[in-house]
C-alpha positions as a Markdown table, in Angstrom:
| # | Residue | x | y | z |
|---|---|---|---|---|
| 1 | Unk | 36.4 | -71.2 | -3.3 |
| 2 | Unk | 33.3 | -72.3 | -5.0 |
| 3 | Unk | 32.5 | -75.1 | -7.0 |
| 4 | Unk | 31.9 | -73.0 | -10.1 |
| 5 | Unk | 35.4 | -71.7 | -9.8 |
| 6 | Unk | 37.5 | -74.8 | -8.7 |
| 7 | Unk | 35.9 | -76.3 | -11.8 |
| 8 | Unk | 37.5 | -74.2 | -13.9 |
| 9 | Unk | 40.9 | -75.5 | -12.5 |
| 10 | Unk | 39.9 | -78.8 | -12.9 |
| 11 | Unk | 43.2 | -79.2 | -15.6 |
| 12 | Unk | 45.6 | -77.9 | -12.4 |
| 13 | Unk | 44.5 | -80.2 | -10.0 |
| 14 | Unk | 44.3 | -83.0 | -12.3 |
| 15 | Unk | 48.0 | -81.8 | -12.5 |
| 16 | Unk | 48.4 | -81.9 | -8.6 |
| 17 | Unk | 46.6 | -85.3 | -8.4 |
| 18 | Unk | 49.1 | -86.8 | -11.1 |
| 19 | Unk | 52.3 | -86.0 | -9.3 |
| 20 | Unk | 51.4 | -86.7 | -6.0 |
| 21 | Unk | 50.2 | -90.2 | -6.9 |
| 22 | Unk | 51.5 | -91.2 | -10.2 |
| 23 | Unk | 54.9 | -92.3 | -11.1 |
| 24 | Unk | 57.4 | -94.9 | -13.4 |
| 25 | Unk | 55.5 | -97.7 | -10.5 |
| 26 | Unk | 52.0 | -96.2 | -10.1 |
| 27 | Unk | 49.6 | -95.5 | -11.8 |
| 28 | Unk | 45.6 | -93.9 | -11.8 |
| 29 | Unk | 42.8 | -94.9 | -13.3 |
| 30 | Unk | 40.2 | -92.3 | -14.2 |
| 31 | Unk | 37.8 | -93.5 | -12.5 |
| 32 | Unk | 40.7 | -92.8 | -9.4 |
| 33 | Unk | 40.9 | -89.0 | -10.9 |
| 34 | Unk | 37.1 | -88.7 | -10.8 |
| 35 | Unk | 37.0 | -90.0 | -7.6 |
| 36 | Unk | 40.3 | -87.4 | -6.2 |
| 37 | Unk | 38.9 | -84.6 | -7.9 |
| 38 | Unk | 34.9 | -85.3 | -6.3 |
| 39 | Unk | 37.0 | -85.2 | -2.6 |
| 40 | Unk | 38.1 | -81.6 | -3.8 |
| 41 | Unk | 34.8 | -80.3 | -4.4 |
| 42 | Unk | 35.2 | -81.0 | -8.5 |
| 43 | Unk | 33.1 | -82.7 | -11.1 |
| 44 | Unk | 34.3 | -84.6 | -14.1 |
| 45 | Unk | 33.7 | -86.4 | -16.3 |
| 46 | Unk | 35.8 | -89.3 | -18.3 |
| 47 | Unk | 35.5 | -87.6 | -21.5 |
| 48 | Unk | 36.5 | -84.1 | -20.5 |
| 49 | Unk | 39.5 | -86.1 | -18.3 |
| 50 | Unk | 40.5 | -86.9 | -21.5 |
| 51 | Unk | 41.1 | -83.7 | -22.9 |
| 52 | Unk | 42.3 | -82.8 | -20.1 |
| 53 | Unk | 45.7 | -85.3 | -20.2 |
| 54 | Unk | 46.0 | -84.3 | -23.8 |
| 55 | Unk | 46.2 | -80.6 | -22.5 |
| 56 | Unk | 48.7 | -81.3 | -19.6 |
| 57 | Unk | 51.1 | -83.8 | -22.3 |
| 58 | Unk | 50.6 | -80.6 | -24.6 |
| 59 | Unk | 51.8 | -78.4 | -22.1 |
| 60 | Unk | 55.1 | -80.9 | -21.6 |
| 61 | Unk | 54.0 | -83.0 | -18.6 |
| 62 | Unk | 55.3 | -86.6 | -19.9 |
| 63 | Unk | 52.0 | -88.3 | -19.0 |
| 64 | Unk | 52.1 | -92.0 | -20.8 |
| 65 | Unk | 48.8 | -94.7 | -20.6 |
| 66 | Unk | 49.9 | -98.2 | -19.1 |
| 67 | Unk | 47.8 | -100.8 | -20.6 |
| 68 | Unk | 47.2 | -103.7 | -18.5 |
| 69 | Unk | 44.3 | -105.3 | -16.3 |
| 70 | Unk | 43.1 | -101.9 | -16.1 |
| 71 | Unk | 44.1 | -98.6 | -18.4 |
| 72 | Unk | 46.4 | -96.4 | -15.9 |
| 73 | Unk | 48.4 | -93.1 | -16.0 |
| 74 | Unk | 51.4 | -92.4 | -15.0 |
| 75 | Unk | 53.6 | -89.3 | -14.6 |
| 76 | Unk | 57.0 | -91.0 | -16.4 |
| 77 | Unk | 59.6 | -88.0 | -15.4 |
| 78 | Unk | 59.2 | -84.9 | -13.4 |
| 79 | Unk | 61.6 | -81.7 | -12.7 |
| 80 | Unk | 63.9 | -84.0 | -10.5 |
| 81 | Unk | 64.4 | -87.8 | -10.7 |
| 82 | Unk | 64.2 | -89.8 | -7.5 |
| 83 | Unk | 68.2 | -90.4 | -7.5 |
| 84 | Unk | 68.6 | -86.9 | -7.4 |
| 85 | Unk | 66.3 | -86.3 | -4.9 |
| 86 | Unk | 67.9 | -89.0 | -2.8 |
| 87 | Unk | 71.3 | -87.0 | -3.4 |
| 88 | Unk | 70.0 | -83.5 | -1.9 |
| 89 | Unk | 68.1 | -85.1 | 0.9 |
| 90 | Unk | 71.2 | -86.6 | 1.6 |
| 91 | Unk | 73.2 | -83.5 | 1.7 |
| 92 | Unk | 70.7 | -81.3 | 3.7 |
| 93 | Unk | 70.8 | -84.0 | 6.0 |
| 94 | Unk | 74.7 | -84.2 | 6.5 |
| 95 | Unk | 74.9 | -80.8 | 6.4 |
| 96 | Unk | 76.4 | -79.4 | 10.0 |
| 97 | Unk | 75.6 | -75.7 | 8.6 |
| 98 | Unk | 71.6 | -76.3 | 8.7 |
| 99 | Unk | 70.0 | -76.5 | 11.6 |
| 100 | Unk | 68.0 | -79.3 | 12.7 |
| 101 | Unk | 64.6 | -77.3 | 12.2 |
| 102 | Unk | 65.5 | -75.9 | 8.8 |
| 103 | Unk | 66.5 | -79.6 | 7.7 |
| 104 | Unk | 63.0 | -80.8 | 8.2 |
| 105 | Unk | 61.2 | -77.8 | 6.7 |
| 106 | Unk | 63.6 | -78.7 | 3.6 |
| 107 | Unk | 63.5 | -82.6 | 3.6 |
| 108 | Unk | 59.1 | -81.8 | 3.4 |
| 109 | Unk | 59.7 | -79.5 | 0.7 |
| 110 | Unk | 61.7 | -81.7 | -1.2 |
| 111 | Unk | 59.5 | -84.8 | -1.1 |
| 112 | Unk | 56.6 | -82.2 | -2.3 |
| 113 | Unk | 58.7 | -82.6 | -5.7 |
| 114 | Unk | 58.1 | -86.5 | -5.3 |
| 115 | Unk | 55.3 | -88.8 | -5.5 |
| 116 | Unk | 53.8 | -90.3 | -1.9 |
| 117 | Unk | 55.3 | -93.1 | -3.1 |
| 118 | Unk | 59.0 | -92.2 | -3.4 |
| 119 | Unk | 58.6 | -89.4 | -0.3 |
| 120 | Unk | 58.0 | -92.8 | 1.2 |
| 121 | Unk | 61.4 | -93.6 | 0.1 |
| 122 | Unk | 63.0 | -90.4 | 0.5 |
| 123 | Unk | 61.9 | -90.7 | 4.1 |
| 124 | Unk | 63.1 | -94.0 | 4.7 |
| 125 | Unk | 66.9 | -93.0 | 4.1 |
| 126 | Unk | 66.9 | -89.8 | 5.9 |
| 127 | Unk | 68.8 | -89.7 | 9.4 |
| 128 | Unk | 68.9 | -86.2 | 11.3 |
| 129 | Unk | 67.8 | -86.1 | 14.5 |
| 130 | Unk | 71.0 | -87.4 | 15.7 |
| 131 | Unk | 73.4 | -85.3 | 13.9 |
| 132 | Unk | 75.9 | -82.9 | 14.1 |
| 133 | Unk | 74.0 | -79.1 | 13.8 |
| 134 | Unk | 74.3 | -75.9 | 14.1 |
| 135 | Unk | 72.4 | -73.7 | 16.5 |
| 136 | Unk | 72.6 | -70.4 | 14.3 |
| 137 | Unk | 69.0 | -70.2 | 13.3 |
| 138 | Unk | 70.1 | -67.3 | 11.3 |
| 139 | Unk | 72.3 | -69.0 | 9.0 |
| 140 | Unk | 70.6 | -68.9 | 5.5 |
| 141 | Unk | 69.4 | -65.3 | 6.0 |
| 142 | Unk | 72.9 | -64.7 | 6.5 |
| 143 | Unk | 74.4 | -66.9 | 3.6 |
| 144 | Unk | 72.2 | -64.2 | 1.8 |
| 145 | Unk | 72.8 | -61.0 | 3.1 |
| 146 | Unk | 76.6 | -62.1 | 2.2 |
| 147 | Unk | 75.6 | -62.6 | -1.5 |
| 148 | Unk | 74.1 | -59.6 | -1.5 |
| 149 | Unk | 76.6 | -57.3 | -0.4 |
| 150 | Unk | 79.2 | -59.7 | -2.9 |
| 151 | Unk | 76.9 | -58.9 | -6.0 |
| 152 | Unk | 76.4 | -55.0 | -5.3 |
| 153 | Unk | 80.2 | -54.4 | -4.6 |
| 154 | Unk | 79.1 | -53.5 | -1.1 |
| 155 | Unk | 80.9 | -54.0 | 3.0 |
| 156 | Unk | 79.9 | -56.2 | 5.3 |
| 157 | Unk | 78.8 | -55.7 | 8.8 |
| 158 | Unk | 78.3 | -58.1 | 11.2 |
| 159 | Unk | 79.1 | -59.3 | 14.6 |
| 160 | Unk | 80.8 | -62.2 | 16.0 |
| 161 | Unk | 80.4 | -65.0 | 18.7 |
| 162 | Unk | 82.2 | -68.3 | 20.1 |
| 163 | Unk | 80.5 | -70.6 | 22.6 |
| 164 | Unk | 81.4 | -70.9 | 26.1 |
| 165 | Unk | 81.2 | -74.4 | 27.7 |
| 166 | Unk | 77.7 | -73.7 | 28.8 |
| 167 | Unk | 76.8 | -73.1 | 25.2 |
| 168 | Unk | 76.1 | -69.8 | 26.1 |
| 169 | Unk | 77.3 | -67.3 | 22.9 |
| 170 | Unk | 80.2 | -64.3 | 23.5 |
| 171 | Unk | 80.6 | -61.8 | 21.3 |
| 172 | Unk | 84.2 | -60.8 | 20.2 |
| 173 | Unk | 85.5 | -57.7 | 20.0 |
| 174 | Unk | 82.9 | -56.9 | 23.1 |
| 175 | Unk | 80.0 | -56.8 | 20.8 |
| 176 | Unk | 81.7 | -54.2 | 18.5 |
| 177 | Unk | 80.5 | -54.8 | 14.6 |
| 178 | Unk | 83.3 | -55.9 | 12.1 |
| 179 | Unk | 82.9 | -54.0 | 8.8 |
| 180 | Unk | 84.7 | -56.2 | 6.3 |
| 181 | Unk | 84.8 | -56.0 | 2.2 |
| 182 | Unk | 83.5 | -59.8 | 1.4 |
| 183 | Unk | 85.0 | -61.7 | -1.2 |
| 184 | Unk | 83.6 | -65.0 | -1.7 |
| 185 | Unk | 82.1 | -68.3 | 0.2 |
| 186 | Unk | 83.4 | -71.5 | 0.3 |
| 187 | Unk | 82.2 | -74.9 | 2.1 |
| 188 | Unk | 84.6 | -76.4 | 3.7 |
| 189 | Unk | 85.0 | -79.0 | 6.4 |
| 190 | Unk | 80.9 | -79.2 | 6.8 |
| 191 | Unk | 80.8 | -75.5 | 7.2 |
| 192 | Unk | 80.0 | -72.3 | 5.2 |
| 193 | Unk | 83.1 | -69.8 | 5.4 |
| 194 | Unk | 83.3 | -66.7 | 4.2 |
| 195 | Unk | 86.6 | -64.9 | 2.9 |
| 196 | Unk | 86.9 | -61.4 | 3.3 |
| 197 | Unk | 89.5 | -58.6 | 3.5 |
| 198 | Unk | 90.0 | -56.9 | 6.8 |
| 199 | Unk | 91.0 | -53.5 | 6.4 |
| 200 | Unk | 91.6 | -53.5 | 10.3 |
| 201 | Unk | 94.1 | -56.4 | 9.8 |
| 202 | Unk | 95.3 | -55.9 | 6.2 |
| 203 | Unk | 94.5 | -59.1 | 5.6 |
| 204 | Unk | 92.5 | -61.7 | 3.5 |
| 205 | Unk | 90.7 | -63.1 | 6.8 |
| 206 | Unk | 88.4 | -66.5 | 7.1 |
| 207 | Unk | 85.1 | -65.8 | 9.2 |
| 208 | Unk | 82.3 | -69.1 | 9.8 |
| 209 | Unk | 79.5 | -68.1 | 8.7 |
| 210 | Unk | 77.3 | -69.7 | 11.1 |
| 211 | Unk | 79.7 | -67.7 | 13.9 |
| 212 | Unk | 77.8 | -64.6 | 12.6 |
| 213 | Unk | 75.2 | -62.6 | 13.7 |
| 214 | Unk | 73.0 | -59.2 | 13.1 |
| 215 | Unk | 74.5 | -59.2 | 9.7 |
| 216 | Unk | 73.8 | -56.4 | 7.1 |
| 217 | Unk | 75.0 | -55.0 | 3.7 |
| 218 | Unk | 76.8 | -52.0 | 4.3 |
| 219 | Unk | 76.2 | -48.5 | 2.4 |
| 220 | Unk | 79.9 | -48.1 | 2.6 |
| 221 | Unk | 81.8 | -49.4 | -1.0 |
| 222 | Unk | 83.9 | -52.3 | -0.8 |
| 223 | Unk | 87.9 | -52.1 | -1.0 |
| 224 | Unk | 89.5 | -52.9 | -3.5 |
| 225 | Unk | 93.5 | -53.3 | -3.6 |
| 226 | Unk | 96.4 | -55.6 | -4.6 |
| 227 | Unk | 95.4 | -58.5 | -2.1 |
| 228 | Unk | 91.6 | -58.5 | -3.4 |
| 229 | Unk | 91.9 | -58.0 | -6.8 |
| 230 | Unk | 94.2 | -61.1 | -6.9 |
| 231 | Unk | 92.8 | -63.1 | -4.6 |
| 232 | Unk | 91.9 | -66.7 | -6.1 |
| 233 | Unk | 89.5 | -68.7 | -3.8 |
| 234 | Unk | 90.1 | -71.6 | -4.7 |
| 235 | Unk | 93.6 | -71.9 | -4.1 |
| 236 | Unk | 93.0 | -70.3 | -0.5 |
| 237 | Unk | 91.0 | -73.6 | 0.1 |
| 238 | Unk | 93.7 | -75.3 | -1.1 |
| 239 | Unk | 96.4 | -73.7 | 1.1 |
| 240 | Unk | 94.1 | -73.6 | 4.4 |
| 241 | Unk | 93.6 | -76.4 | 6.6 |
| 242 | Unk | 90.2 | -76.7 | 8.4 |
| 243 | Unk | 90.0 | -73.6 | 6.9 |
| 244 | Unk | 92.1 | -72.0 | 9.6 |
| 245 | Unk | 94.8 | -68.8 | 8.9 |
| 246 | Unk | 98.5 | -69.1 | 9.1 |
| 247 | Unk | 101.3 | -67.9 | 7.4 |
| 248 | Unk | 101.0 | -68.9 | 3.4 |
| 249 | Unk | 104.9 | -70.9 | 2.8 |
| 250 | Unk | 105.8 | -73.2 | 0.2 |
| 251 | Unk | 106.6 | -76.5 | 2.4 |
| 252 | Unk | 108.4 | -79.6 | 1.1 |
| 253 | Unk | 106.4 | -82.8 | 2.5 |
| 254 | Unk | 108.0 | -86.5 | 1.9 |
| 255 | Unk | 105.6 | -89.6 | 2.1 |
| 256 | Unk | 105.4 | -92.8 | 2.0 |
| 257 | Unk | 104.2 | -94.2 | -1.1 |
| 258 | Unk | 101.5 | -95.7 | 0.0 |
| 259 | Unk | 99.6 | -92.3 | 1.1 |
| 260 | Unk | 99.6 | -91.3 | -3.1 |
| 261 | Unk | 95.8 | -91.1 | -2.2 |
| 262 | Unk | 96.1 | -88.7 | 0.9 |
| 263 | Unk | 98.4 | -86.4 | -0.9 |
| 264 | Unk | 96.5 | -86.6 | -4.5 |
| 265 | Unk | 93.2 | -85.4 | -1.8 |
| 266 | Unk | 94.7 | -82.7 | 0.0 |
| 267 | Unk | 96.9 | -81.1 | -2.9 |
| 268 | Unk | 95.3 | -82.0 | -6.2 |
| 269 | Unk | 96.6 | -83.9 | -8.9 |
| 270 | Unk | 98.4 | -81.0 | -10.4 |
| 271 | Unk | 100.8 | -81.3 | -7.4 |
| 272 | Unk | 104.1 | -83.0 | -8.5 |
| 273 | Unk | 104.7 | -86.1 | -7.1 |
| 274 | Unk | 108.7 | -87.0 | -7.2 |
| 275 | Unk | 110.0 | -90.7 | -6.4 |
| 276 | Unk | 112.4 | -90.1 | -3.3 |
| 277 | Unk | 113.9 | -93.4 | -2.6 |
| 278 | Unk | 112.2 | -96.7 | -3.4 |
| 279 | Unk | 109.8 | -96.1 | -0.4 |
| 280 | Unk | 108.8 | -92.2 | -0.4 |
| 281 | Unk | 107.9 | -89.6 | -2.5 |
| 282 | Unk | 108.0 | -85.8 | -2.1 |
| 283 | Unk | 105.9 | -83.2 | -3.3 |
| 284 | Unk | 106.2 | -78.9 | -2.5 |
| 285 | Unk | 103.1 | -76.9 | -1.9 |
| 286 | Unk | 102.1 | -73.7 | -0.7 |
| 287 | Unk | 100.5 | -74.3 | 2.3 |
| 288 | Unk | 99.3 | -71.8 | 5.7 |
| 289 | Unk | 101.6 | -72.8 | 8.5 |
| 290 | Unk | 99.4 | -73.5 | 11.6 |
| 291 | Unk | 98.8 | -75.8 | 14.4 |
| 292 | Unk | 96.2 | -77.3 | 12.1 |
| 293 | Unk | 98.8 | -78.4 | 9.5 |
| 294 | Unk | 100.9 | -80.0 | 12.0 |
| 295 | Unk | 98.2 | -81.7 | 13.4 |
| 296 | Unk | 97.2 | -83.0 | 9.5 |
| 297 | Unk | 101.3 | -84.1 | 9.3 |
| 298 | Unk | 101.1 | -85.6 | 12.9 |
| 299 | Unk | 97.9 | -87.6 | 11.8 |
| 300 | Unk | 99.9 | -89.8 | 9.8 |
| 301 | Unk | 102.0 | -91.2 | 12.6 |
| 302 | Unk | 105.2 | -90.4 | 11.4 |
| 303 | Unk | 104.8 | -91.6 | 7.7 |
| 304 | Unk | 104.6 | -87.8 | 6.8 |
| 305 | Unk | 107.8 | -85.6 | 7.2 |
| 306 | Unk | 108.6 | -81.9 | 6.6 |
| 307 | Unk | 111.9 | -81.6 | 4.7 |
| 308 | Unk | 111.9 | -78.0 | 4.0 |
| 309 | Unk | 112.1 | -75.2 | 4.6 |
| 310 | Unk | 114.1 | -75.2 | 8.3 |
| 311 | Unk | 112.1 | -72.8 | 10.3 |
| 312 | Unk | 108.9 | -74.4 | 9.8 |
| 313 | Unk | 110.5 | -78.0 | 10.4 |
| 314 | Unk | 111.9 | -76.2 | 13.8 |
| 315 | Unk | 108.3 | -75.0 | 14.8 |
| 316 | Unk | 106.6 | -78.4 | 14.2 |
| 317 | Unk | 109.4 | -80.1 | 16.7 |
| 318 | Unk | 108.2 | -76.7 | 19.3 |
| 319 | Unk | 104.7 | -77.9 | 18.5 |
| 320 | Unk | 105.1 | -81.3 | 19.5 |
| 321 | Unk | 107.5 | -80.6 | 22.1 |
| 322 | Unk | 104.8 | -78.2 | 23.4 |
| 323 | Unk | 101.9 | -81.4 | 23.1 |
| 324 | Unk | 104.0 | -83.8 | 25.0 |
| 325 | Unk | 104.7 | -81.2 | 27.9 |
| 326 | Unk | 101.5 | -80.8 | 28.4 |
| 327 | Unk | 100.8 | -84.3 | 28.5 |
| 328 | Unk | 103.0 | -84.8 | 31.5 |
């Protein structure tokens, strides 16, 4: 680009220079943005800087002068403070479901809405090379193919892997596509999961999303029945735990009154809590009978019991007969 023409964006990079090193700390002198804007190939001068500013404060850009040994400018506020910064770098850095890769490319992005000086900051409190993540590169094109299909009322097709112990994938179903009608997703347990009915099964059914692969909106129209139409999300996160299937029962739980917090967590606070003897409480929930729920009751070390109903109170003694047989 010539000079001619970058001159007449001199207001835009003023703009640029401003947020990259101004902030509520740190501020430029003109002299500063004459110098910044000469590096870029740009002439000013102090008096069209001036109009300049008035034009960016005009255009909403909350540009304030500091008056002190020496006039500065500072960029007060911008889109997104520094404490929420700091709360999204935090969660694409804890987030399992991103890959270590994409978590970079997003951290840069995100200091790009901060000054140098609190990308400095930003930087300082970011820990991900040592985490947790996902190999599914795929992931957020994925995420979006989903919405897609949600939004325009359209199936689902993709296929399906688990990891052998050499990390090598296996598809299920011997690489066979599952068509499904998608209903919503939901994070849970530091993973994305997707809900969706299974005309194969007849079923509401809980797929990972980062399990998936090749996946693409079908031309086919989704189902709609009974099961779809009433299905509530949010009480399906409820029910599940660690998000796995199981038979949906309502279960009577008694604990001790100390785990108020544990029970408040897992069921909500709409859940009534009733006093049962001066050292318990019990509380009834519709829950998805699984392994994974007697491994949650287990957890506790005894100081969670299952009073109800009988035949789920008879599998959880199987279950931990089962455990301790295999422990021998």
């Amino acid at each position: 680009m010539d000079g001619q023409r970058k001159s007449k964006l001199k207001t835009l990079y003023l703009m640029r220079f401003l947020s990259l090193y101004t902030d509520e700390q740190h501020g430029a002198t003109i002299e500063e943005m004459i110098d910044w804007l000469r590096s870029q190939g740009i002439s000013a001068e102090r008096k069209s800087l001036y109009y300049d500013l008035e034009l960016l404060r005009a255009f909403g850009m909350d540009i304030e002068p500091v008056r002190g040994k020496r006039q500065e400018y500072r960029l007060l506020s911008r889109e997104f403070e520094l404490p929420e910064l700091k709360l999204l770098v935090d969660a694409v850095g804890a987030s399992k479901f991103i890959t270590r890769r994409k978590s970079h490319q997003l951290l840069k992005k995100l200091e790009s809405l901060a000054s140098v000086y609190q990308a400095e900051e930003l930087q300082r409190s970011v820990y991900v090379d040592r985490r947790v993540k996902t190999m599914n590169e795929s992931i957020y094109y994925t995420v979006d193919t989903v919405h897609s299909a949600i939004n325009h009322g359209k199936k689902l097709s993709f296929k399906y892997f688990t990891y052998r112990p050499d990390k090598q994938r296996v598809l299920k179903k011997s690489g066979a596509p599952y068509l499904v009608t998608p209903l919503a997703l939901t994070y849970a347990q530091e993973n994305y999961y997707l809900y969706a009915w299974s005309a194969e099964h007849q079923s509401i059914r809980t797929y990972r999303i980062d399990r998936m692969t090749d996946a693409t909106e079908s031309a086919q129209d989704a189902e709609h029945n009974a099961q779809t139409d009433a299905f509530d999300p949010a009480s399906r996160a409820n029910e599940a735990f660690a998000m796995f299937g199981g038979t949906p029962q309502k279960v009577t739980l008694r604990f001790s009154n100390d785990l108020a917090d544990a029970a408040i967590d897992r069921f909500g606070t709409g859940t009534m809590l009733l006093p049962d003897g001066a050292e318990n409480f019990s509380l009834t929930a519709e829950v998805m009978v699984s392994p994974t729920f007697f491994g949650w009751v287990f957890g506790f070390g005894g100081r969670v019991q299952i009073t109800g109903p009988d035949a789920v109170r008879e599998e959880y003694a199987h279950q931990l007969a089962h455990a301790l047989k295999q422990q021998s």
